[in-house]
N, C-alpha and C positions, 0 to 999 in steps of 0.2 A: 195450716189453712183448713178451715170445714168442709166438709165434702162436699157442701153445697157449693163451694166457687170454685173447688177445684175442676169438676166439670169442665163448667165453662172458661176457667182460665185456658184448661190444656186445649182444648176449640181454637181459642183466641188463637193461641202457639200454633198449633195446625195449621190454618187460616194465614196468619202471617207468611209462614214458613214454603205453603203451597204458592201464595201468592210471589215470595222471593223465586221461587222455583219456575213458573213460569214468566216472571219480568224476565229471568239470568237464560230461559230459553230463548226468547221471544229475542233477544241481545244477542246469542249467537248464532240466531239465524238472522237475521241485521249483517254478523260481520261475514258468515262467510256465502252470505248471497251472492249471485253469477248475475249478470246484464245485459250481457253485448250489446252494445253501439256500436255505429258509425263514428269512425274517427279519421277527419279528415285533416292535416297539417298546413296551416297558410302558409304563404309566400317561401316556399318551398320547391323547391323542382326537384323530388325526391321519384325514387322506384318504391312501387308499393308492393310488398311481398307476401306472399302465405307459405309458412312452411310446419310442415305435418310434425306432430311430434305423437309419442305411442293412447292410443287410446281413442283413435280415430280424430283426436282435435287440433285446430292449427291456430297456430300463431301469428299474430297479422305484423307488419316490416314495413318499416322504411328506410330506403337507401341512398346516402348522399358521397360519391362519389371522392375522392380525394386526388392529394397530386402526388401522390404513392409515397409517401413518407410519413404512414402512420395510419391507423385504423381506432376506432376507439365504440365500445357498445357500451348503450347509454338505457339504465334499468331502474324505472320509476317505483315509487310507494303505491302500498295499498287503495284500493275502490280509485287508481288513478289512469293515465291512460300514458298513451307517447307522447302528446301535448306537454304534459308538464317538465318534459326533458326538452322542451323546444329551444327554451334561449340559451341552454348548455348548446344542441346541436348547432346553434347558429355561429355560438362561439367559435366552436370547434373548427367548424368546416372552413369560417373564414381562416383560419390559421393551416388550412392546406390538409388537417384530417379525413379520410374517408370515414362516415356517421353512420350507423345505425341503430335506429331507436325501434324497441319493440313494445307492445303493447301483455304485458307479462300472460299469461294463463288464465284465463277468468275474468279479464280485467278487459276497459276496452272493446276493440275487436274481435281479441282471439276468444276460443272458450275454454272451456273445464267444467265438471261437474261443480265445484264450489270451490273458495278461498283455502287453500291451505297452509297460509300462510311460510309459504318459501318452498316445501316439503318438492311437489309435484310441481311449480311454478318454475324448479329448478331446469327442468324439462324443456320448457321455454328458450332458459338461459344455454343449454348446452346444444340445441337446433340453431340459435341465434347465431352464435360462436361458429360452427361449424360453415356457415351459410357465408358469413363475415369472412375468414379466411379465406373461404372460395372466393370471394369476389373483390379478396384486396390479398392475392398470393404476395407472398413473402415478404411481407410488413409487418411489424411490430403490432401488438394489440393490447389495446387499455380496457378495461371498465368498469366507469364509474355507477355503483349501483345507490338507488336511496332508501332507504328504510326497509320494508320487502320487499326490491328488487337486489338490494344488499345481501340480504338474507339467501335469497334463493340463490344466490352465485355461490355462497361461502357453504351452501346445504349443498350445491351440486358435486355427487361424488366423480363423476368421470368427466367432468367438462374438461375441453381442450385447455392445455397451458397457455396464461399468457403474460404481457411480459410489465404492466403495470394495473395496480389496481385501485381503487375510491373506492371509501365505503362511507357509507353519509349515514348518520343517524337510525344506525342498525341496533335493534334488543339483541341483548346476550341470549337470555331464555326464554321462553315462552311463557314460563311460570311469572317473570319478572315482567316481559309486556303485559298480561293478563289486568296485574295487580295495580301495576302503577295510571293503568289508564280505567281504572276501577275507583281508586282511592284519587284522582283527580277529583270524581264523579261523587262520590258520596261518601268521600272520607274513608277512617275508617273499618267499617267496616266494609269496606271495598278490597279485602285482603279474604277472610272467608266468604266475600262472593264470587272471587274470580277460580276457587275451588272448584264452584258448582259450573262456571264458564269450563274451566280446565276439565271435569268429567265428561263433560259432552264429546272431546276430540275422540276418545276410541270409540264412545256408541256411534257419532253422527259421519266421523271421517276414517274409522278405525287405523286413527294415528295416534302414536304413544309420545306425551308430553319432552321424552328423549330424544323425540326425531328431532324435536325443535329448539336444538342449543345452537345456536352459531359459533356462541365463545368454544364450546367442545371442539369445533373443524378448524377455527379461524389459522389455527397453528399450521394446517396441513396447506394453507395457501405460500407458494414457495412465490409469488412475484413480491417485487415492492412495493411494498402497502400507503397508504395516507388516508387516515381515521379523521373522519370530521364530523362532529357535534355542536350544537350550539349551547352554551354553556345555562340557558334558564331552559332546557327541554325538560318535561317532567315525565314525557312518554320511554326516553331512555334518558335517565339520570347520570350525570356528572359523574358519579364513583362507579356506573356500569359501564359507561363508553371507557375506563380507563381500567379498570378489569379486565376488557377485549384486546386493550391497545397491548397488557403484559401479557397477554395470553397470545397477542401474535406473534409472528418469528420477524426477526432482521432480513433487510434495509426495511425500517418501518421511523413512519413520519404523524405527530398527533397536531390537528389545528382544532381547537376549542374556539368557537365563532361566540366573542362576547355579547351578550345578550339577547343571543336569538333563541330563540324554543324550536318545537318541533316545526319546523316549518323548509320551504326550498331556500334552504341556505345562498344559491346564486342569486335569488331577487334580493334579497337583504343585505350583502355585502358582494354588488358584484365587482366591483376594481377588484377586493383582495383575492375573491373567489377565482379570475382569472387570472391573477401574477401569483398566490400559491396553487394550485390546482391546475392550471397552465403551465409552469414552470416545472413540478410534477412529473406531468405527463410529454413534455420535450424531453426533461432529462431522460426519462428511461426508453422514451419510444425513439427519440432520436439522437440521444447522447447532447442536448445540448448541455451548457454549464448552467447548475441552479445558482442564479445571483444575490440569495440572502438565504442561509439557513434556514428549515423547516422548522415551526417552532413548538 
């Protein structure tokens, strides 16, 4: 090329490049922006809670009583609130469970400095637990988390045991949500942009891309598990939810929900949603009989 266009080609590169650099910023301060709201649950007759967790910030609760034959904490998806776990809680609770849904870390009511994606949200998760317990002593305890409030349970290194667990449309790695919800977007080369997303975690959260493996812990959860994905999700792929499911340990149960995507699997399929997912969590929280194989 002449030197006269190489100039301005290498500008051109420059230019592009700085302009990728700030869209891929501008994107992750998008995901891991804070909000709090008001978050209030209709036709409810719930206890409304805050409970501290380290860093001076609380977590906002709600509590719906049971007929002491079972407990069960219910852990929504990202930028969502406790709302979106409403029609699980109603399920539940008619079926005699004591409920609590929490509003994760940043999300919602409670705060945080910012999203980090399970890391610090896990914090939430193991105040929630603890709170739960107390106020449903010596009962069985489930929980079903969705997408990162999944995450944040199976990140949580000391959360209290329990004795059944959901995990709904949870990424393996960080590296692998980055990209896949990248290359939804712009194809592609949606795989070296989610790089320049993935740098930012040490500068902006000084979190290292290894905090963020779920599939790495999934092993270390000793309850009985049930993986659920919906089988066109492109946010967590078909061969990653089933990567997680061999990476988890026994009694473990996989329900692949045909044709749904990333979305709340109980509004899409809810009969099946409550006769496997219901049946579930009787078996282990109350010893009932599961009356068709988990499939």
């Amino acid at each position: 090329m002449p030197s006269r266009y190489l100039l301005p080609a290498l500008a051109g590169a420059f230019l592009l490049l700085l302009l990728a650099a700030v869209v891929v910023w501008l994107a992750g301060s998008s995901l891991i922006n804070v909000t709090p709201r008001q978050v209030e649950l209709s036709g409810m007759e719930a206890q409304t809670l805050a409970l501290p967790i380290p860093g001076g910030h609380t977590v906002a609760a709600s509590f719906l009583p049971g007929s002491g034959a079972g407990a069960v904490l219910l852990l929504h998806g990202i930028h969502g609130d406790r709302r979106d776990m409403a029609t699980r809680a109603r399920f539940l609770h008619a079926q005699g469970y004591a409920v609590m849904l929490i509003d994760l870390p940043g999300q919602g009511a409670s705060t945080l400095d910012a999203v980090t994606f399970g890391l610090h949200e896990a914090e939430g998760v193991r105040a929630a637990l603890e709170k739960l317990r107390q106020l449903a002593p010596g009962q069985r305890v489930g929980v079903i988390g969705v997408s990162l409030g999944a995450a944040s349970l199976v990140l949580c290194r000391d959360c209290a045991p329990v004795d059944a667990v959901v995990l709904e449309s949870m990424y393996p790695t960080i590296e692998e949500a980055v990209e896949d919800r990248l290359r939804m977007r712009v194809g592609a080369i949606g795989r070296p942009l989610s790089q320049l997303l993935l740098w930012q975690l040490p500068l902006r959260l000084k979190i290292q891309p290894a905090q963020l493996r779920p599939i790495a812990r999934i092993g270390e959860l000793k309850a009985p598990l049930l993986i659920v994905a919906g089988s066109a999700d492109q946010h967590t792929t078909l061969p990653e939810t089933e990567r997680l499911y061999a990476a988890a340990r026994a009694p473990k149960s996989l329900w692949i929900v045909d044709g749904a995507i990333h979305e709340n699997l109980y509004a899409y399929a809810p009969r099946e949603y409550e006769r496997r997912v219901g049946g579930f969590l009787a078996h282990w929280l109350r010893g009932e009989a599961i009356s068709s194989p988990q499939a």
